[in-house]
C-alpha positions as CSV (number, residue, x, y, z in Angstrom):
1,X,-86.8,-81.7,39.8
2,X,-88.4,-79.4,42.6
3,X,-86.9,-79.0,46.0
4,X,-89.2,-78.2,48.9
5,X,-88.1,-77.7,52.1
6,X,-88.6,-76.0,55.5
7,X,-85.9,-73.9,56.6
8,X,-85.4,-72.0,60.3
9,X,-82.4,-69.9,61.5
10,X,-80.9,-71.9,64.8
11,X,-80.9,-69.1,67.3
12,X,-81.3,-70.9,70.6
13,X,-81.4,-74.6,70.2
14,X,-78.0,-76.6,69.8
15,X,-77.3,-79.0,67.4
16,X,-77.2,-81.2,70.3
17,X,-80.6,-80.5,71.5
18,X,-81.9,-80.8,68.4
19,X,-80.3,-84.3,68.1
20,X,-81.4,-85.3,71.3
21,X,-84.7,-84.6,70.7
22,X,-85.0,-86.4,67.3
23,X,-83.7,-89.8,69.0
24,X,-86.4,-89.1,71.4
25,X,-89.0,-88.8,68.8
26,X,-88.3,-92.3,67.2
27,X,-88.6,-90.4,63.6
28,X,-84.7,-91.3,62.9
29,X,-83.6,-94.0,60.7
30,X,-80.3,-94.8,62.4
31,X,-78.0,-92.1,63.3
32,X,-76.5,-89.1,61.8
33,X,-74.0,-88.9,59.3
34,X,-71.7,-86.0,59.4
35,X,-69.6,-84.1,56.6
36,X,-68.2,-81.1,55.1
37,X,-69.6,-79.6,52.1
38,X,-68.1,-76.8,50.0
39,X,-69.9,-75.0,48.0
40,X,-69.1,-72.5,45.3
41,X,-71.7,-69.8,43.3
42,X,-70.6,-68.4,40.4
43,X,-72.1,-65.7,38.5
44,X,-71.3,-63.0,35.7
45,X,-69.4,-60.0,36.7
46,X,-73.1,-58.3,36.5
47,X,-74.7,-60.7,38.1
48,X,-76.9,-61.7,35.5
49,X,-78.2,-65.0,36.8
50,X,-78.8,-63.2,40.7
51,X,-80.7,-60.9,38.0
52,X,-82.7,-63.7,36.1
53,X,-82.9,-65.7,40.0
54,X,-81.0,-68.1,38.6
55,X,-78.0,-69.7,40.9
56,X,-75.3,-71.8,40.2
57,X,-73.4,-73.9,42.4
58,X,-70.8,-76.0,42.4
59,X,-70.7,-78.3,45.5
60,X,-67.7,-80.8,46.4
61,X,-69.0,-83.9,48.3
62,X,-66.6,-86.1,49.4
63,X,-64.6,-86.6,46.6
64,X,-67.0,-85.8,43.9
65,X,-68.1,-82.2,42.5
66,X,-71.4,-81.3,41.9
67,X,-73.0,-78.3,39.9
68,X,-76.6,-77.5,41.1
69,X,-78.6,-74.6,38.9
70,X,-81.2,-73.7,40.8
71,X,-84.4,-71.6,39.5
72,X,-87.7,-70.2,40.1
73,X,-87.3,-70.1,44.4
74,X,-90.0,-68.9,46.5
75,X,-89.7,-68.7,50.1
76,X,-92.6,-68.1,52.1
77,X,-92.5,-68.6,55.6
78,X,-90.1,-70.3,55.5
79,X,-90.9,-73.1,53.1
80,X,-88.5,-73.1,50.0
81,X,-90.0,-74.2,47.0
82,X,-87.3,-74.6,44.2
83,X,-86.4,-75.8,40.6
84,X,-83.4,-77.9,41.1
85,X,-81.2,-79.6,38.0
86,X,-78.0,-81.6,38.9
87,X,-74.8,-82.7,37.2
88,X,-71.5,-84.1,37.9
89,X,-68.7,-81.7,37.3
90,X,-65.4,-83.2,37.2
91,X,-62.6,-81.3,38.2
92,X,-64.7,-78.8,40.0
93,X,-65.3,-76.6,36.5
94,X,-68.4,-75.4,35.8
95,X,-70.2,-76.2,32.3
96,X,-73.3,-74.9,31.7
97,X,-73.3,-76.8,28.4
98,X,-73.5,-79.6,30.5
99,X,-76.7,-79.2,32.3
100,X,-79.0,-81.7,31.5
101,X,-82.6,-80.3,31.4
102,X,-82.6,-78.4,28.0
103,X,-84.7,-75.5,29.2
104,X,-83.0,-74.4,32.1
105,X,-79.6,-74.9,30.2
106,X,-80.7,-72.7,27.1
107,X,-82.2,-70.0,29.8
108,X,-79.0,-70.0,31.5
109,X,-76.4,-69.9,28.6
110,X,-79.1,-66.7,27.4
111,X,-78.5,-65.2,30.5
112,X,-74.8,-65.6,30.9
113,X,-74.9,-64.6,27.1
114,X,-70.6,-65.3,26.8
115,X,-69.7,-63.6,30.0
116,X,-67.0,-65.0,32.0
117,X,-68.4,-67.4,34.9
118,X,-66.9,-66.7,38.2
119,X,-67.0,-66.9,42.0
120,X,-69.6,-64.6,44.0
121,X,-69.3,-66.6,47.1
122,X,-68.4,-70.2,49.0
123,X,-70.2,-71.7,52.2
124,X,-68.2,-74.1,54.0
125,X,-70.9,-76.1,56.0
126,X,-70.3,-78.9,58.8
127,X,-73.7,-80.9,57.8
128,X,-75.1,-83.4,60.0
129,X,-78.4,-85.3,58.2
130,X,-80.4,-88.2,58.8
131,X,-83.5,-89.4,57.0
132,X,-86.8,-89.1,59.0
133,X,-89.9,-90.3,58.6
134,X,-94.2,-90.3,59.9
135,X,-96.1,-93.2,59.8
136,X,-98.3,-91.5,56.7
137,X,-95.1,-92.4,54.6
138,X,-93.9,-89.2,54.4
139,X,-89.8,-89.3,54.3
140,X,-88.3,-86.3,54.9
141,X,-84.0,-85.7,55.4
142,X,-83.4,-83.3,58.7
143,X,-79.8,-81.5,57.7
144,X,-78.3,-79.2,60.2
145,X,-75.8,-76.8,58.7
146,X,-73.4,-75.0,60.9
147,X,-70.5,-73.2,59.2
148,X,-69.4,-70.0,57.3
149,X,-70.3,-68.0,54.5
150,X,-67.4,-66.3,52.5
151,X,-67.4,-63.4,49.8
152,X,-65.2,-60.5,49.5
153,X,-62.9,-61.2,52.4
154,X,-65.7,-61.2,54.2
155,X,-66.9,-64.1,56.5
156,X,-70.1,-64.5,58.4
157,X,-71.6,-68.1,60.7
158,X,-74.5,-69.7,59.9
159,X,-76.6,-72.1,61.9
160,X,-80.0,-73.6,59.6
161,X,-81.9,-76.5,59.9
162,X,-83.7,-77.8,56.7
163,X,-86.5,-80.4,56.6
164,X,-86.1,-81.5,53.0
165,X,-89.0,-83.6,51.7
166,X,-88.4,-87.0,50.1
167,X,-91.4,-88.3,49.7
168,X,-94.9,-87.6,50.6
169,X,-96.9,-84.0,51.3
170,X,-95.1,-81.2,52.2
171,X,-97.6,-81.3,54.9
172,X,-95.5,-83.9,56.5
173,X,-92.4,-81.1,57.3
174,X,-95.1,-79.3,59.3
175,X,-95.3,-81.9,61.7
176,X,-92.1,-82.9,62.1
177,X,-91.3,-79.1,63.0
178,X,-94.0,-79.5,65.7
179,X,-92.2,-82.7,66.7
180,X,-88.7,-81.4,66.6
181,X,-89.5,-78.0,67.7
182,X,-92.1,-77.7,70.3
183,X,-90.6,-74.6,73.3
184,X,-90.8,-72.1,70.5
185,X,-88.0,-69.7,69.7
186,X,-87.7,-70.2,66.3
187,X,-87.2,-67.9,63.6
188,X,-88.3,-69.0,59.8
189,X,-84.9,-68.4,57.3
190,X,-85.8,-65.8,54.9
191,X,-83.1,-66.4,52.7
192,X,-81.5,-68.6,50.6
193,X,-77.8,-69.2,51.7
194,X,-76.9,-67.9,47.6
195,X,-78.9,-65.0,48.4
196,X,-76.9,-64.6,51.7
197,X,-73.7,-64.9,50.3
198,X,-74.6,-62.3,47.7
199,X,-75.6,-60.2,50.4
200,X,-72.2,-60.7,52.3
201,X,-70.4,-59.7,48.9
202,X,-72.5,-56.7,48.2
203,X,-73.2,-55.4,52.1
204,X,-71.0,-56.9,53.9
205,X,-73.7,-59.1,55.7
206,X,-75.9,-62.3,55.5
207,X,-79.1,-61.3,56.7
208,X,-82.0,-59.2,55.6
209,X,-82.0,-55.7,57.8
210,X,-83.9,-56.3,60.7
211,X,-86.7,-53.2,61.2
212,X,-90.6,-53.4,61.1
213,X,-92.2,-54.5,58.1
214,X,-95.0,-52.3,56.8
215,X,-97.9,-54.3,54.5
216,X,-96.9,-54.0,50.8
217,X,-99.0,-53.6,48.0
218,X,-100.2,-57.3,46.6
219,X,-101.0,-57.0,42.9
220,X,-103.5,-59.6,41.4
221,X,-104.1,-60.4,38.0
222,X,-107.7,-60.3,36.8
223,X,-107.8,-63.2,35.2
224,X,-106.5,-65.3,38.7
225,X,-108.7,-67.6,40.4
226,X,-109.5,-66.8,44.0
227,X,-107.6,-69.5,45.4
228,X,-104.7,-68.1,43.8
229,X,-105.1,-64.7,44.4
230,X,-106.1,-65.8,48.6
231,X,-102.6,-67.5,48.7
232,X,-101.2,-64.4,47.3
233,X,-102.5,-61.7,50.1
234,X,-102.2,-64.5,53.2
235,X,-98.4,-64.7,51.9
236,X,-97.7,-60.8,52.4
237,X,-100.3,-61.1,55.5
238,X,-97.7,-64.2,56.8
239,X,-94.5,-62.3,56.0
240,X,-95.7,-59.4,57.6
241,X,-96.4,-61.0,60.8
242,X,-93.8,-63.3,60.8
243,X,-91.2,-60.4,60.6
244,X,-92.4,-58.3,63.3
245,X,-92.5,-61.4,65.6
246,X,-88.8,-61.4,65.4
247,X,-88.8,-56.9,65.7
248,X,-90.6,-57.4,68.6
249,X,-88.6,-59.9,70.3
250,X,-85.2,-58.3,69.1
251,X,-86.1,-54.4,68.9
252,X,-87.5,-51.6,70.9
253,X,-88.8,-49.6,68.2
254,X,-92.7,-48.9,69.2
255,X,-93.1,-49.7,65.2
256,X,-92.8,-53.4,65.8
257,X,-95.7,-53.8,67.8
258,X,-97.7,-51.5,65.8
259,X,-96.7,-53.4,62.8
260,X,-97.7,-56.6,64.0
261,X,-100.8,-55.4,64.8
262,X,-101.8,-54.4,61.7
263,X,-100.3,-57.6,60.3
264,X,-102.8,-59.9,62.3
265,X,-105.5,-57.6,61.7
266,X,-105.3,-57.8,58.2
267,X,-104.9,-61.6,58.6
268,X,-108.5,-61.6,60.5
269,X,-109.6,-59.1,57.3
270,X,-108.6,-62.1,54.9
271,X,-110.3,-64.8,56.4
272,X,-113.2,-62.8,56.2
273,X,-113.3,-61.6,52.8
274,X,-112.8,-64.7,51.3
275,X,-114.3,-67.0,54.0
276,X,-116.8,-67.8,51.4
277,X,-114.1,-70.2,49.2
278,X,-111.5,-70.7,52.6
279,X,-113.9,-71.3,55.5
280,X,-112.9,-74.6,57.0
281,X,-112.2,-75.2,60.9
282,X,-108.6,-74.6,60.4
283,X,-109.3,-71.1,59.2
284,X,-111.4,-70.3,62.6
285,X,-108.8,-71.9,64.9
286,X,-106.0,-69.8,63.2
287,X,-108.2,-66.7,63.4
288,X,-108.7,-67.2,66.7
289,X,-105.4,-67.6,67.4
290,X,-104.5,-64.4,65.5
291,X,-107.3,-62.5,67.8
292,X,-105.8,-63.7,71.2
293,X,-102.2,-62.6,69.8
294,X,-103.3,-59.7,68.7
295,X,-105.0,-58.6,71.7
296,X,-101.3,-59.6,73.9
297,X,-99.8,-57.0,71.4
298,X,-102.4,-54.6,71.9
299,X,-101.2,-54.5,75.4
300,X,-98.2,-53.0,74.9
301,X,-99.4,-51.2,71.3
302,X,-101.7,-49.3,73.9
303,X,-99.0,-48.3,76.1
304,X,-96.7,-46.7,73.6
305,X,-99.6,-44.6,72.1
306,X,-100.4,-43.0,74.9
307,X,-96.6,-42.4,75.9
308,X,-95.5,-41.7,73.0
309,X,-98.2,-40.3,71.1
310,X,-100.5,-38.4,74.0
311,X,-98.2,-38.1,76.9
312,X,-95.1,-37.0,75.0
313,X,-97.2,-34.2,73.0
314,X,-98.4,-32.4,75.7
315,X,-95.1,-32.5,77.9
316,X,-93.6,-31.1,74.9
317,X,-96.3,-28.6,74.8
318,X,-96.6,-27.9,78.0
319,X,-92.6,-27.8,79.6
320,X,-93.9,-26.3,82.7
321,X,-96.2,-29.0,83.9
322,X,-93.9,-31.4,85.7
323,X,-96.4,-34.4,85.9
324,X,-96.3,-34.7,82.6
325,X,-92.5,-36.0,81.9
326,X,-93.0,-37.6,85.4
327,X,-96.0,-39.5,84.3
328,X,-94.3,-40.4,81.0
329,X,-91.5,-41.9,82.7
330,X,-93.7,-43.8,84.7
331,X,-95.5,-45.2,81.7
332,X,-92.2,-46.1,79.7
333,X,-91.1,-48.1,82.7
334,X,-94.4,-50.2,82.7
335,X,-94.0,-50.6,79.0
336,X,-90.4,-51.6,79.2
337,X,-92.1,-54.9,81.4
338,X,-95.2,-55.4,79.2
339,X,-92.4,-55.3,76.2
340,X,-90.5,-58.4,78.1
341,X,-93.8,-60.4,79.0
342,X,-94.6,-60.3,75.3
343,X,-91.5,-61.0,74.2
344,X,-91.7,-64.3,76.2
345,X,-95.2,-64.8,74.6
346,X,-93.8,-64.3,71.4
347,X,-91.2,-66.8,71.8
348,X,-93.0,-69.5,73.4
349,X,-94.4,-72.6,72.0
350,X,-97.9,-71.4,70.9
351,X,-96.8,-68.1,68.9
352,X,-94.5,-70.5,67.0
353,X,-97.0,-72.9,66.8
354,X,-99.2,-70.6,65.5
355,X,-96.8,-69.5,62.7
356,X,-96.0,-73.2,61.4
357,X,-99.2,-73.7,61.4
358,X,-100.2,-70.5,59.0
359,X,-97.6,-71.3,57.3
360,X,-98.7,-75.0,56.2
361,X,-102.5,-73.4,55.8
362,X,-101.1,-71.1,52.9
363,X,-98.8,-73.2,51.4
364,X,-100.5,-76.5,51.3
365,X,-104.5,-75.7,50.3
366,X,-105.2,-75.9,54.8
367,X,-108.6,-74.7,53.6
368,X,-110.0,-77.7,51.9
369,X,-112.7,-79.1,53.3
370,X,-113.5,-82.8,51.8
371,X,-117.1,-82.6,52.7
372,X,-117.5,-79.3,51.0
373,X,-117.9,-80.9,47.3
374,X,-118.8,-77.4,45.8
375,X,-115.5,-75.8,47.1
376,X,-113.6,-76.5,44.5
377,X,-115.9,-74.6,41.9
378,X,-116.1,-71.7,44.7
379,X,-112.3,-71.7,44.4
380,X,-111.9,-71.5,40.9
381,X,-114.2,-68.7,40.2
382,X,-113.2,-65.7,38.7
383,X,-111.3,-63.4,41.7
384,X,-112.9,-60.4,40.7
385,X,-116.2,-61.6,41.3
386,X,-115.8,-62.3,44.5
387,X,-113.9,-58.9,44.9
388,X,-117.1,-56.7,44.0
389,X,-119.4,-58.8,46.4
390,X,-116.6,-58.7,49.4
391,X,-116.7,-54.7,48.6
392,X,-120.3,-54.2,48.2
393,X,-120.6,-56.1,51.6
394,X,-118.4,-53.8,53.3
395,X,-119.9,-50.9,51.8
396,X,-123.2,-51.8,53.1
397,X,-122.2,-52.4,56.1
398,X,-120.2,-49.1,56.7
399,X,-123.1,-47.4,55.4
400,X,-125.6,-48.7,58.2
401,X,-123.2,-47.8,61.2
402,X,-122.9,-45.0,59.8
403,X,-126.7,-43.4,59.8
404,X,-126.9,-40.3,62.2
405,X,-123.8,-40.2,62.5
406,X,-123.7,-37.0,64.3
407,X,-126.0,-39.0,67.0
408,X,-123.6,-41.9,67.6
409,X,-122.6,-42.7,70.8
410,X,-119.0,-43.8,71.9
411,X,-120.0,-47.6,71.5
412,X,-121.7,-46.9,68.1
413,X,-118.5,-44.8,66.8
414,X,-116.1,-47.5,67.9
415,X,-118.2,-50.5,65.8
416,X,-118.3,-47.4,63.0
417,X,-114.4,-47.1,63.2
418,X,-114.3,-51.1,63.1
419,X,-116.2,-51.2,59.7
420,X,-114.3,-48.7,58.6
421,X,-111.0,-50.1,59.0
422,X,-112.1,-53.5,57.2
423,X,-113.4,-51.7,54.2
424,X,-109.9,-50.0,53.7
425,X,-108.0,-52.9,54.3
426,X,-110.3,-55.2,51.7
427,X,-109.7,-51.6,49.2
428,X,-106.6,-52.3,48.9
429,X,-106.6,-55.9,49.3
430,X,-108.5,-55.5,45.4
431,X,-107.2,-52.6,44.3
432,X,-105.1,-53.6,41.9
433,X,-108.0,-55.0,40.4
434,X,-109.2,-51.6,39.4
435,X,-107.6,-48.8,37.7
436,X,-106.1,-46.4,40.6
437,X,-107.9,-43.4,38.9
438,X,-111.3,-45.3,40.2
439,X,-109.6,-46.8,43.9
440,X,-108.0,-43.7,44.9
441,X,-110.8,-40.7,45.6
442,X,-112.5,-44.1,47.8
443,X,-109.4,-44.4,49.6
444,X,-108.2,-41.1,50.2
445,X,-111.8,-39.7,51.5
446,X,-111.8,-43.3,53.8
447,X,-108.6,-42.3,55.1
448,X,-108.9,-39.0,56.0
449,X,-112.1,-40.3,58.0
450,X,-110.5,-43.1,59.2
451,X,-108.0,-40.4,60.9
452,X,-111.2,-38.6,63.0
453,X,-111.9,-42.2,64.3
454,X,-107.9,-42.6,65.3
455,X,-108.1,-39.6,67.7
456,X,-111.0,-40.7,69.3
457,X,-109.9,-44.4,69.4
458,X,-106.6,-43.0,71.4
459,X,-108.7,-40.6,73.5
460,X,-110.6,-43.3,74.8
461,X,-107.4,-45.5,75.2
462,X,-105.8,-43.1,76.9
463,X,-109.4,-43.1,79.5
464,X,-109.1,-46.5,80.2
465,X,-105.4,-46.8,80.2
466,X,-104.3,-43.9,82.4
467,X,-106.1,-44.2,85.4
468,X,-104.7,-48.0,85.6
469,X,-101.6,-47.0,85.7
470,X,-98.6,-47.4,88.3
471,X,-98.3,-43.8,88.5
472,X,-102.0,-42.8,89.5
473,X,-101.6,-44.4,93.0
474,X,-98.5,-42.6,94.1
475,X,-97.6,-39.3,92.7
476,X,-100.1,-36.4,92.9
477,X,-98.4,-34.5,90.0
478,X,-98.7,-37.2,87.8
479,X,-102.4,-37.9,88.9
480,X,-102.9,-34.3,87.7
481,X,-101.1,-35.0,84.5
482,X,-103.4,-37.8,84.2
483,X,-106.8,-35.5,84.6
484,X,-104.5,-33.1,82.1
485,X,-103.7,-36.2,79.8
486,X,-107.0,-37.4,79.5
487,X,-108.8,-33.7,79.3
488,X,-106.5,-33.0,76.5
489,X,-107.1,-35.8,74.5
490,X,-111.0,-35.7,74.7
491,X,-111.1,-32.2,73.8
492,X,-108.7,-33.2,70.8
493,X,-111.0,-35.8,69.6
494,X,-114.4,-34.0,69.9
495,X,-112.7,-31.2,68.1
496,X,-111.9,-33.2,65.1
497,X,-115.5,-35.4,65.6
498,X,-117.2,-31.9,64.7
499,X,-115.8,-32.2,61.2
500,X,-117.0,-36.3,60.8
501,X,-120.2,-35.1,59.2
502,X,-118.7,-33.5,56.3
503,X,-115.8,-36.2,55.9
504,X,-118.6,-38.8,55.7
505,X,-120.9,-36.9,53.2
506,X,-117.8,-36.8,50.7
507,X,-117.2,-40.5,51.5
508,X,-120.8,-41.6,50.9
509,X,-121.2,-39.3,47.5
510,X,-117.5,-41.1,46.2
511,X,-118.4,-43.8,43.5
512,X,-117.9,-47.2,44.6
513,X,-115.8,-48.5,42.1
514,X,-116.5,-52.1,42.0
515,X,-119.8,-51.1,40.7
């Protein structure tokens, strides 16, 4: 049996609210029941099922006992996908000889190989549920667990919500989130609550640490489809921004924002690359949505390079030019109140919005098009041919912004810097495609030219930023520090622009390795 559900953290809302807002919706069957469930995970004193990501549970209910092994979980934007086997266990004693499905019973008493079984962690859970359901047919059971997790002495609250599926396509949880949750605020659960309590017994908390979330390599098999291995890069592109939404709104670390950024960017570079097999009107309202979000980060992305990176510099540089720390106070003020406006943006109703709806694209095929009647051969095709005519393309078009490229003007260098950035991030989005002896020359030459276009990319920000800012009206020093700001990074960025030629010519002679 497979479990699929959609599962948030309760930061904001109530219970109550919540409740209040599914009468209101008319998707209740009655009202909801309300009782305490204990539950128990057991494991080997190594932890080999954790290991194997097996769990077993043993749940009372009522008056009854329960054990649960659950295997193969993925969690992706907060969609749980899981192998679920249940069986009565009286008593409240496990017995793995007991499980019925033969498979996961044999793969279970491998792993526990005659280890002792014992407890790793309980949840005692106040659940409120009632069955809801959309006029498609889908039937789906709303559970709202408030309660504690125990392990190691240790105790820690919990407040979820789960949308479990019943019946129907997972497509129906979707909408019942944008029914039951429509303000925003939400954050997606990113774990399990036996991965929680594992965590509580091993670090003494239920959570995953909460700090910007760089991309991660993806590796793809060969022999994958494209539709597989698409759902495989816009799963890290989703984590990634779904993460630094929350660092964002929780954190001050500049890191977030510049994370983010990078996230939706990537996002924007996926839809592209494969747009030939995904390109549906979902996938352009979501990347347009990504653009618009990604331009309300850039707001404040902007701000903290030029503070941090530009301003800060030459104040530390230059210790006897007062404007400079005066004019970096100034800035981190006005980035403290971009920081709050897009924290507000970020948890408001069309951020969240945006991220259910990613989420449902990835996880549920959003890209079909049932018009399309060659799509489904498009998808199937071999992922590596696609991957060499996605990199040839990019290629080709680095290669034409890049003619004269000592002649480029500041428009021509910014489209350059564009192309660049979209041919590194499909690189590596196929890299492991390749053998790294062949990807990394390519990548190493593209960053290290990539790094020319940075510098002039913050010089100009820094032009277009500085004068703007609440600082240039009102003290003369830091209007001086401005002029000194902006003088200093210009003569920065033409000074590493002189060496663009060469970095190019060892770019262009580097063997494309798709070929």
């Amino acid at each position: 049996m497979s479990e699929v559900e959609l599962k948030f953290i309760l930061d904001e809302a109530s219970p109550s609210e919540l409740w209040a807002r599914v009468r209101a919706s008319k998707l209740a069957k009655g009202s909801p029941t309300t009782k305490t469930l204990r539950s128990i995970y057991l494991d080997t004193p190594d932890h080999a099922l954790k290991k194997a990501g097996i769990a077993l549970r043993l749940r009372r209910d009522g008056r009854r006992w329960v054990q649960t092994v659950k295997t193969g979980a993925e969690l992706h934007g907060g969609l749980s996908q899981v192998g679920e086997v249940e069986n009565p266990a009286p008593g409240g004693r496990a017995c793995p000889e007991a499980i019925p499905d033969a498979s996961v019973r044999d793969e279970l008493l491998q792993r526990v190989n005659g280890a002792p079984l014992q407890p790793v962690c309980e949840t005692v859970i106040k659940r409120s549920a009632s069955e809801l359901s959309l006029e498609d047919g889908t039937r789906a059971e709303l559970a709202v667990d408030v309660g504690q997790i125990r392990a190691g002495g240790r105790s820690a609250d919990l407040s979820e919500v789960e949308i479990e599926l019943l019946e129907g396509s997972p497509t129906g949880l979707f909408e019942i989130a944008h029914v039951l949750f429509p303000d925003g605020g939400l954050r997606f659960s990113r774990l399990s609550k036996a991965a929680r309590g594992y965590l509580l017994a091993e670090e003494g908390r239920i959570d995953l640490l909460l700090a910007p979330r760089k991309a991660e390599d993806v590796a793809i098999d060969p022999a994958e489809i494209v539709e597989h291995a698409a759902r495989t890069v816009l799963r890290e592109c989703l984590d990634q921004i779904a993460t630094n939404v929350v660092v964002v709104r929780k954190l001050d670390d500049s890191e977030g924002p510049h994370q983010l950024r990078i996230g939706l960017r990537r996002l924007r570079s996926v839809f592209s690359v494969y747009a030939p097999v995904l390109e549906s009107p979902e996938m352009t309202r979501l990347n347009d949505e990504a653009r618009w979000i990604g331009q309300e980060v850039g707001k404040l992305r902007d701000l903290d390079v030029v503070t941090n990176d530009i301003v800060q510099r030459e104040a530390g540089a230059h210790p006897d030019e007062p404007g400079l720390a005066a004019l970096s106070s100034a800035l981190s003020q006005q980035a403290t109140q971009v920081r709050q406006r897009l924290r507000e943006l970020l948890a408001g109703a069309r951020v969240q919005a945006f991220l259910i709806d990613l989420t449902r694209f990835v996880e549920t095929r959003g890209w079909l098009v049932p018009q399309d009647f060659g799509q489904t051969e498009r998808l199937a095709e071999p992922v590596t041919k696609l991957a060499g005519q996605a990199l040839g393309k990019r290629w080709k078009r680095v290669r034409k912004r890049a003619r004269g490229i000592e002649t480029l003007d500041t428009a021509q260098r910014h489209r350059l810097r564009k192309e660049l950035k979209k041919l590194r991030y499909s690189v590596e989005f196929f890299s492991s495609l390749y053998q790294s002896k062949q990807v990394d020359p390519l990548l190493k030459r593209l960053k290290k030219l990539q790094t020319v276009f940075g510098d002039l990319n913050d010089a100009a920000t820094a032009k277009a930023l500085l004068p703007g800012t609440d600082a240039s009206a009102s003290d003369p020093a830091a209007q001086r520090a401005i002029g000194w700001t902006i003088g200093a990074s210009q003569a920065r960025a033409e000074h590493g622009w002189g060496g663009a030629k060469a970095r190019w010519r060892k770019l262009k002679e580097t063997r494309p390795f798709w070929k």
